[in-house]
Kinemage of the C-alpha trace (Angstrom):
@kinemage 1
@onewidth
@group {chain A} dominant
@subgroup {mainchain}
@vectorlist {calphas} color= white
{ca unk a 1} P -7.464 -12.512 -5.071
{ca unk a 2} L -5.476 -15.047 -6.664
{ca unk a 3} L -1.862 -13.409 -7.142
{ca unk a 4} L -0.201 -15.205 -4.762
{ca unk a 5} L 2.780 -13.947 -5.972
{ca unk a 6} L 1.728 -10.216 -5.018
{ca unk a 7} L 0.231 -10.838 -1.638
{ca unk a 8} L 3.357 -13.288 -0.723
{ca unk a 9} L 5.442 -10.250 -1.851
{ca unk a 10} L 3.515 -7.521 0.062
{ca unk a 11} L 3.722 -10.123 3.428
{ca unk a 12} L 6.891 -10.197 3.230
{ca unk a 13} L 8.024 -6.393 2.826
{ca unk a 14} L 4.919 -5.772 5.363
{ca unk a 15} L 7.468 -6.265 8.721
{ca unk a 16} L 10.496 -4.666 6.872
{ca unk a 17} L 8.417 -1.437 5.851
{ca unk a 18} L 6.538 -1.991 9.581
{ca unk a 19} L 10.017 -1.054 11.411
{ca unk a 20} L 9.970 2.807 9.655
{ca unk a 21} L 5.871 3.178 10.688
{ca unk a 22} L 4.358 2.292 7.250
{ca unk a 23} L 1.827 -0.509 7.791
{ca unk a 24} L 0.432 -2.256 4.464
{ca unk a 25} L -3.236 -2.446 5.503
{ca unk a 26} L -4.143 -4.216 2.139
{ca unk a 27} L -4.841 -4.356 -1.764
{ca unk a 28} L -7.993 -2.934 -3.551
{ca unk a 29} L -8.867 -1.969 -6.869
{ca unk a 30} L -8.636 -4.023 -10.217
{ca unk a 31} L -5.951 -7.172 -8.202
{ca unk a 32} L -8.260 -7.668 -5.147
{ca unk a 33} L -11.161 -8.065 -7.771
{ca unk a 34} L -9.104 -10.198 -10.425
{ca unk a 35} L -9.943 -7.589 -12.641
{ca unk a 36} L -6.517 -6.532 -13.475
{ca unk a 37} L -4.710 -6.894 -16.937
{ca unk a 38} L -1.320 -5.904 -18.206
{ca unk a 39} L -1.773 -2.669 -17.658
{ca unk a 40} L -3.379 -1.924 -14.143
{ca unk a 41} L -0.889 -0.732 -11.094
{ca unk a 42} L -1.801 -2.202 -7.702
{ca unk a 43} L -3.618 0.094 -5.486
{ca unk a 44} L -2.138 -0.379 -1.900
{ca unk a 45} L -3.974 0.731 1.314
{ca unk a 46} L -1.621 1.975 4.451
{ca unk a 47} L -1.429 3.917 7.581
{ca unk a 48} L 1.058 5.484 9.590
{ca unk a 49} L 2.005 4.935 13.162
{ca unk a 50} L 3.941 6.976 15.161
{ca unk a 51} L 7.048 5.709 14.916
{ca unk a 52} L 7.034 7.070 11.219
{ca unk a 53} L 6.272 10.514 12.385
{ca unk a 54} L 8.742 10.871 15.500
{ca unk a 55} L 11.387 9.550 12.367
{ca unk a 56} L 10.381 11.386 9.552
{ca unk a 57} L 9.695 14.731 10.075
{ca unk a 58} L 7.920 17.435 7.155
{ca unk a 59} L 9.707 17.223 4.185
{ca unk a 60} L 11.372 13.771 4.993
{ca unk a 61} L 8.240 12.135 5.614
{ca unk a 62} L 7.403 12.837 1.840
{ca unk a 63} L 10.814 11.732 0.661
{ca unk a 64} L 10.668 8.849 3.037
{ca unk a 65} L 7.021 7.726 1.120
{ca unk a 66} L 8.581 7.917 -2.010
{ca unk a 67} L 11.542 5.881 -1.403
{ca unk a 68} L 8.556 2.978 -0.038
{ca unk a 69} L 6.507 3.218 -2.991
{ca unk a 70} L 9.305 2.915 -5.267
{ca unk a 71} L 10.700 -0.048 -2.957
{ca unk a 72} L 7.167 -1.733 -3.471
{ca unk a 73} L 6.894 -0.969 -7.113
{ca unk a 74} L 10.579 -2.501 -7.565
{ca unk a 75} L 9.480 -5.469 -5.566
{ca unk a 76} L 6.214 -6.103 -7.526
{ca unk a 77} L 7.324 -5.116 -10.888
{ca unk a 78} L 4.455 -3.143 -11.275
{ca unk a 79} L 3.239 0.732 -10.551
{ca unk a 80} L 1.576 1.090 -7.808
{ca unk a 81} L -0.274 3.878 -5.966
{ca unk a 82} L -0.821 4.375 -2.543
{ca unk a 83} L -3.805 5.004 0.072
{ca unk a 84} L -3.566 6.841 3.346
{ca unk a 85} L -6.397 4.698 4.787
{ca unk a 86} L -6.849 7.723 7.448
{ca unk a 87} L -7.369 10.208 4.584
{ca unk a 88} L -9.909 7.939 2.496
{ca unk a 89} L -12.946 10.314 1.788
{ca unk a 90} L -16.684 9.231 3.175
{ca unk a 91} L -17.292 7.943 -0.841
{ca unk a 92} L -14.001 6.386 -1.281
{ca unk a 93} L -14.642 4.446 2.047
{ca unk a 94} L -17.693 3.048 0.769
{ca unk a 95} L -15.945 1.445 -2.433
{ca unk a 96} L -12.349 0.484 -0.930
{ca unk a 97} L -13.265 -0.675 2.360
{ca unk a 98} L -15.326 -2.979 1.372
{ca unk a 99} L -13.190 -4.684 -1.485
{ca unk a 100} L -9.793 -4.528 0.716
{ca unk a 101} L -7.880 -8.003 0.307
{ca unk a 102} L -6.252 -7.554 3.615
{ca unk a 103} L -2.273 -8.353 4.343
């Protein structure tokens, strides 16, 4: 992956967005195989702990997802869309696992 500037940028929100439970596992898609072009969003892989579950509970967790997404978007400059590496179907597995650019 050679955007520096994108995995610098995901390192550093990484501990910020660690303190609320989200953990940035890694990019895949189209920027881990310097495939992207103007118009590709950066496809982020996370997980949860339980930190963000004792602190954000039903509808808040959902709010509290949007709020990161649109913190990393703002960061990168770019749209992104997330992963729930715990909720990755058997077939999606296959194809992200193997091309994650890890964080």
């Amino acid at each position: 992956m050679k955007d520096l500037f994108l995995l610098n940028t995901l390192k550093t929100l990484k501990p910020l967005l660690q303190k609320d439970g989200f953990i940035i596992d890694g990019v895949f898609g189209s920027y881990a195989r310097d495939e992207n072009t103007l118009q590709s969003d950066v496809d982020i892989l996370y997980h949860l702990d339980d930190i963000f579950y004792s602190k954000y509970v039903g509808f808040t967790g959902f709010k509290k997802l949007d709020e990161i997404k649109k913190t990393i978007s703002d960061s990168l400059g770019k749209k992104i869309d997330l992963a729930p590496k715990n909720n990755l179907s058997k077939t999606a597995q296959k194809y992200i696992l193997s091309e994650v650019v890890y964080v």
